[in-house]
Backbone as CSV, one residue per row, in Angstrom:
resi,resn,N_x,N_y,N_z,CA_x,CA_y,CA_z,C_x,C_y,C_z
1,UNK,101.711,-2.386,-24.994,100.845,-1.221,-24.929,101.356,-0.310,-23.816
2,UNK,102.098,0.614,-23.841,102.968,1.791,-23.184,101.790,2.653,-23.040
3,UNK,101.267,3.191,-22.110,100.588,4.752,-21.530,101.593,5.924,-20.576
4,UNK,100.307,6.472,-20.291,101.339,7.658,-20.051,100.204,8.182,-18.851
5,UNK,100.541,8.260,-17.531,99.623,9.122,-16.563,100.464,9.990,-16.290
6,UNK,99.429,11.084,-15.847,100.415,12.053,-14.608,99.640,13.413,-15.076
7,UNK,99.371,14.010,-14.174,98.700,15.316,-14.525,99.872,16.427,-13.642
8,UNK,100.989,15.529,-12.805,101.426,16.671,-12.327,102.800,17.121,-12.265
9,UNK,103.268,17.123,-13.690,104.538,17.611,-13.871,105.621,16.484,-14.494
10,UNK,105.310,15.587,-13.893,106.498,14.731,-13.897,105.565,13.331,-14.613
11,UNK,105.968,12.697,-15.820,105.216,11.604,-16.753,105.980,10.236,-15.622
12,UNK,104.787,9.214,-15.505,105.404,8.414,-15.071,104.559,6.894,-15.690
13,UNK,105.551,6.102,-16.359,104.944,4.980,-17.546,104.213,4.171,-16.414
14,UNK,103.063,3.848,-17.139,102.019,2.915,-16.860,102.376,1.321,-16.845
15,UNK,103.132,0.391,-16.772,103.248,-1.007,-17.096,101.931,-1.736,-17.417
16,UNK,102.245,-2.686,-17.775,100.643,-3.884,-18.149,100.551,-3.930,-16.655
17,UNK,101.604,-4.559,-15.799,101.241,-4.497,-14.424,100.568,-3.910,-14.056
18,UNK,101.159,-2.540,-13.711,100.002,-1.063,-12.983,98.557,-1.401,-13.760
19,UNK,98.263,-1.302,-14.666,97.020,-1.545,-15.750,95.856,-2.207,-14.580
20,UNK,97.010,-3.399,-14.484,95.948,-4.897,-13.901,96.127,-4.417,-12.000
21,UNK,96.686,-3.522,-11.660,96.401,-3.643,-10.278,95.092,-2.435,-10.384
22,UNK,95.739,-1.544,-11.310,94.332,-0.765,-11.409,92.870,-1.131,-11.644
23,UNK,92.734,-1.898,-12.715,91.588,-1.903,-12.768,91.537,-3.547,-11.688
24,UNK,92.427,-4.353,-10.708,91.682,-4.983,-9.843,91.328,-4.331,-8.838
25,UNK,91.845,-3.171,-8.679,91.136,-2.067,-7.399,89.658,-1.745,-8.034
26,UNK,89.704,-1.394,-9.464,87.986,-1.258,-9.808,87.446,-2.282,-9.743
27,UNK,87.162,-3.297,-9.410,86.509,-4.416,-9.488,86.220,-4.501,-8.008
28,UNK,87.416,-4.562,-6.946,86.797,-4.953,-6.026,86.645,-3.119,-5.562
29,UNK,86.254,-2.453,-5.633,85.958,-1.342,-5.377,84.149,-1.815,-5.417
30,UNK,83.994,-2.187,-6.765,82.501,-2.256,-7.241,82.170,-3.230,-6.783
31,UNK,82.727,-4.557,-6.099,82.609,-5.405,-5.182,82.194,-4.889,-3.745
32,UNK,82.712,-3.931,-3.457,82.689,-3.672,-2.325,81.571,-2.885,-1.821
33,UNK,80.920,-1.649,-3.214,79.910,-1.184,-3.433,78.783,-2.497,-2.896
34,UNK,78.736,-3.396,-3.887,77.795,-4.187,-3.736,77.308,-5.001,-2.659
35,UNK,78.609,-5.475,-2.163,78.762,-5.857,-0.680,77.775,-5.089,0.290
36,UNK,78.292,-3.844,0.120,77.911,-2.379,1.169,76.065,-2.967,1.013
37,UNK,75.518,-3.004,-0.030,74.239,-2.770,-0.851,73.406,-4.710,0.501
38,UNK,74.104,-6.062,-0.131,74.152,-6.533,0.402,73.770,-6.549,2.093
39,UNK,74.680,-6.429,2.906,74.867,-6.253,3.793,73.735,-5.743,4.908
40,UNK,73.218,-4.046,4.065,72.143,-3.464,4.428,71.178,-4.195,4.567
41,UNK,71.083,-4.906,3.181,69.646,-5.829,2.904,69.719,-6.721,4.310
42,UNK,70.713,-7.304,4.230,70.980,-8.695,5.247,70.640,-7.950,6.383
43,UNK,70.724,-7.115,6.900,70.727,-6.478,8.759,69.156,-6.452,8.666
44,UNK,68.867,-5.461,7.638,67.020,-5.196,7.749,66.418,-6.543,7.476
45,UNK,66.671,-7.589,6.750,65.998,-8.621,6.708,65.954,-9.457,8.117
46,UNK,67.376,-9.269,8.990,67.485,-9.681,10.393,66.616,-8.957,11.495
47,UNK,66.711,-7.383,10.984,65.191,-6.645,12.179,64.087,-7.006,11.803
48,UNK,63.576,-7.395,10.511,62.200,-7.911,10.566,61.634,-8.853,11.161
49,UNK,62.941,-10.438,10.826,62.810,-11.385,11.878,62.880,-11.566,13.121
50,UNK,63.522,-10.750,13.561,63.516,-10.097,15.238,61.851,-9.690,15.419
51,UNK,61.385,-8.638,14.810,60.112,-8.013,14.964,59.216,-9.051,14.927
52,UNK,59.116,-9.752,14.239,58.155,-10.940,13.544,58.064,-11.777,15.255
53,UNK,59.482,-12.314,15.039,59.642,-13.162,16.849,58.963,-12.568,17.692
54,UNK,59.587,-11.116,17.713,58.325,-10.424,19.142,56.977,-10.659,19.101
55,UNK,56.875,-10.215,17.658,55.282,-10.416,17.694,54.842,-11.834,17.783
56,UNK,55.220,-12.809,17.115,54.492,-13.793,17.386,54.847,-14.252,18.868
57,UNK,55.923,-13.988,19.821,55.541,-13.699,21.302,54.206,-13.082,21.674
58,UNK,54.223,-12.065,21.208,52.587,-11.973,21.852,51.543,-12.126,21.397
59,UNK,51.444,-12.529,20.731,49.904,-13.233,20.070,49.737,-14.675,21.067
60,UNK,48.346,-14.810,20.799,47.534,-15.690,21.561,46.822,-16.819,20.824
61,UNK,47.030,-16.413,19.182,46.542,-17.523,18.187,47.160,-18.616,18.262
62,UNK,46.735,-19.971,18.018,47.293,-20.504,18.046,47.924,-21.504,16.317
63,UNK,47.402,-20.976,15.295,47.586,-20.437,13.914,47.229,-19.219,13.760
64,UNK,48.683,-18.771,12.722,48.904,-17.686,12.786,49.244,-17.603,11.096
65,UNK,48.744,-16.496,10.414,49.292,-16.226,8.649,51.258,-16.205,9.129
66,UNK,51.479,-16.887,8.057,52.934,-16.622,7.513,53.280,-17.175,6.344
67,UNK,53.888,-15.772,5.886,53.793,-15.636,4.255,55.182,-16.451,3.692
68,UNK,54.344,-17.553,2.713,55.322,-17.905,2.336,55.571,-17.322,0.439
69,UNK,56.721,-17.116,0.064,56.430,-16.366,-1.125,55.316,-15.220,-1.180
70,UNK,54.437,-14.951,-2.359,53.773,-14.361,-2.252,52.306,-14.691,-1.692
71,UNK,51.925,-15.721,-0.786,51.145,-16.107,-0.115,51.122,-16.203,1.201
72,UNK,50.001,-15.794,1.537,49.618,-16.057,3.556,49.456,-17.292,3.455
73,UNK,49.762,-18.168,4.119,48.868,-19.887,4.881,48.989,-19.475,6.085
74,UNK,47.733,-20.060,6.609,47.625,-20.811,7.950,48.324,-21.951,8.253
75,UNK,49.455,-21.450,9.222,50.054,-22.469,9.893,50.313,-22.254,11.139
76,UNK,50.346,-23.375,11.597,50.437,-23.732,13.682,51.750,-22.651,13.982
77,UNK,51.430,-22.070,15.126,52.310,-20.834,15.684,53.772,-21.689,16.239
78,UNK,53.447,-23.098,16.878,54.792,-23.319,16.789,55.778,-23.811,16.048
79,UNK,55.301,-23.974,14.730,56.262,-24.126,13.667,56.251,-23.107,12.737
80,UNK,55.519,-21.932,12.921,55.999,-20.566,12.619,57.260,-20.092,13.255
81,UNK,57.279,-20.285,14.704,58.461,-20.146,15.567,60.003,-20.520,15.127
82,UNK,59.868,-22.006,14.726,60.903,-22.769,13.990,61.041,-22.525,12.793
83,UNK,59.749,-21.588,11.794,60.505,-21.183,10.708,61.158,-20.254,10.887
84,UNK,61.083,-19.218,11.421,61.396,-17.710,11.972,62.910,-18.036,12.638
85,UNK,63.174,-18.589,13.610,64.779,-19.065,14.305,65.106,-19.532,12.889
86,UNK,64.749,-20.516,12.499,66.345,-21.132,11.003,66.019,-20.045,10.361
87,UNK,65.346,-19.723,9.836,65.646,-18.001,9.238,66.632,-17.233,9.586
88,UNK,66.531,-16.531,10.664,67.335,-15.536,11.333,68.822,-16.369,11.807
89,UNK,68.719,-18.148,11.579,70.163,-18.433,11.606,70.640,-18.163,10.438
90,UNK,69.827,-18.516,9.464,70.508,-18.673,7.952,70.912,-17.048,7.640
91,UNK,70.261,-16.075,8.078,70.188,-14.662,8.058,71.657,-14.310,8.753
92,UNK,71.445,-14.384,9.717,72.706,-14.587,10.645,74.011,-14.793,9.813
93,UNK,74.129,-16.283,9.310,75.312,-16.822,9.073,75.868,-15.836,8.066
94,UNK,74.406,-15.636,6.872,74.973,-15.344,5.290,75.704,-13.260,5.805
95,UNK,75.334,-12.986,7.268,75.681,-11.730,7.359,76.962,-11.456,7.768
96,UNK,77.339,-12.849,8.567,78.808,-12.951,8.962,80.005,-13.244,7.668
97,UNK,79.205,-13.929,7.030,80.481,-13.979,5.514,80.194,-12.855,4.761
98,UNK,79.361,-12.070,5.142,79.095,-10.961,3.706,80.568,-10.036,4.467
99,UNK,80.118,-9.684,5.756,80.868,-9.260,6.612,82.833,-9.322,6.318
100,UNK,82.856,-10.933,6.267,84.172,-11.365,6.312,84.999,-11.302,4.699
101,UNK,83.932,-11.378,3.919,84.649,-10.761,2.436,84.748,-9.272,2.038
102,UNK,83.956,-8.514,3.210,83.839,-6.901,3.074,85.703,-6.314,3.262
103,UNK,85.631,-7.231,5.120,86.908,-6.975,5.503,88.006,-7.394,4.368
104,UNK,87.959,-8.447,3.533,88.848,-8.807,2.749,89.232,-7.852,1.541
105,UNK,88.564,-7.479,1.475,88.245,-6.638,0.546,88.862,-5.225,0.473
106,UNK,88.613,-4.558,1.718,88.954,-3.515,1.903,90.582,-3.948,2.181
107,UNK,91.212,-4.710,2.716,92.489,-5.421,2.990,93.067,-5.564,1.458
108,UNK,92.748,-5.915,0.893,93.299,-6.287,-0.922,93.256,-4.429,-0.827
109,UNK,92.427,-3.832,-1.077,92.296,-2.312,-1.976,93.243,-1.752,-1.116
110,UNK,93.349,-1.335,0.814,94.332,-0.755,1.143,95.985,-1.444,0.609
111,UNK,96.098,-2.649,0.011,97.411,-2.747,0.101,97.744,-2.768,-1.428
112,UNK,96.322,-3.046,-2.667,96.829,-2.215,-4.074,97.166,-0.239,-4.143
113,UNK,96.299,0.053,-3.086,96.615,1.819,-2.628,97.697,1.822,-2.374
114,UNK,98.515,0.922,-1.474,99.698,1.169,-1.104,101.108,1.172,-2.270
115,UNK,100.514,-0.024,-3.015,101.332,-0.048,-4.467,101.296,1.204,-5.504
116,UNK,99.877,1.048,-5.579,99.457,2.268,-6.410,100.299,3.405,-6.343
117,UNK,99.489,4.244,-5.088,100.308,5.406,-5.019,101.714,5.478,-4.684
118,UNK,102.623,4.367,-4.267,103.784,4.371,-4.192,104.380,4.486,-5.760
119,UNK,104.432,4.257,-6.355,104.463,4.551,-7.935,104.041,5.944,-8.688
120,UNK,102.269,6.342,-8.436,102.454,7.019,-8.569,101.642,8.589,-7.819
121,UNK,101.977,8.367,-6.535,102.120,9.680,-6.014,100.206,10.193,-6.302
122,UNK,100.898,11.486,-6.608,99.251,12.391,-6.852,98.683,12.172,-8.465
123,UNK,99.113,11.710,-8.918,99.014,11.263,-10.343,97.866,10.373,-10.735
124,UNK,97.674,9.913,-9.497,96.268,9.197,-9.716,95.256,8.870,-8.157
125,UNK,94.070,8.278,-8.561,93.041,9.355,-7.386,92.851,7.885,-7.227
126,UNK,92.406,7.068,-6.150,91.814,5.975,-5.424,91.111,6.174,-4.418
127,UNK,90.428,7.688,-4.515,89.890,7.787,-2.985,88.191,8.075,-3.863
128,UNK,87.552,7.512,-2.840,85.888,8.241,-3.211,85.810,9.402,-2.932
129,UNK,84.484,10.022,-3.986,84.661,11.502,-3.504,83.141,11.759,-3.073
């Protein structure tokens, strides 16, 4: 299956190769989207648990509501405490690998860009607009 790109003067053949680096730049492109999407979630889910900690710092109850699913229980404030820390570890951890496949990510796409446009020039677009 032979194609044909180039909008600018000069035709330059497509290989099955080029094909598959192209569309693995769309993939992790839309990977990376999602990541981005991810990520956000993960930080704000980490300020809530921060907020939550403060507050149950200053409260004076000694049961306190914490929602589990879509329910409040009454449970003892210091094992609210201990749910809230393994939270914000588990929060923590899953933000450092979202993190470390972002970087990977962007590392794979700058060095298919580098293939890419070494081939072909202005002929084809890899940048967001």
């Amino acid at each position: 299956m032979q194609q044909k790109a180039g909008t600018s003067g000069s035709e330059v053949e497509v290989t099955w190769e080029d094909q598959q680096n192209i569309n693995k730049f769309g993939r992790l492109n839309n990977r990376l989207h999602e990541l981005n999407d991810e990520i956000k979630a993960a930080k704000e889910k980490c300020e809530n648990l921060e907020d939550a900690s403060n507050e149950l710092i200053l409260t004076d109850e000694e049961i306190v509501r914490f929602q589990i699913g879509e329910v409040f229980a009454h449970v003892p404030k210091e094992e609210v405490e201990s749910r809230i820390e393994k939270l914000q570890e588990e929060t923590s951890k899953n933000l450092e690998k979202l993190e470390e496949e972002k970087e990977s990510i962007v590392a794979q796409m700058a060095e298919l860009k580098k293939i890419l446009y070494g081939k072909f020039k202005d002929s084809i677009n890899l940048e967001e607009d």
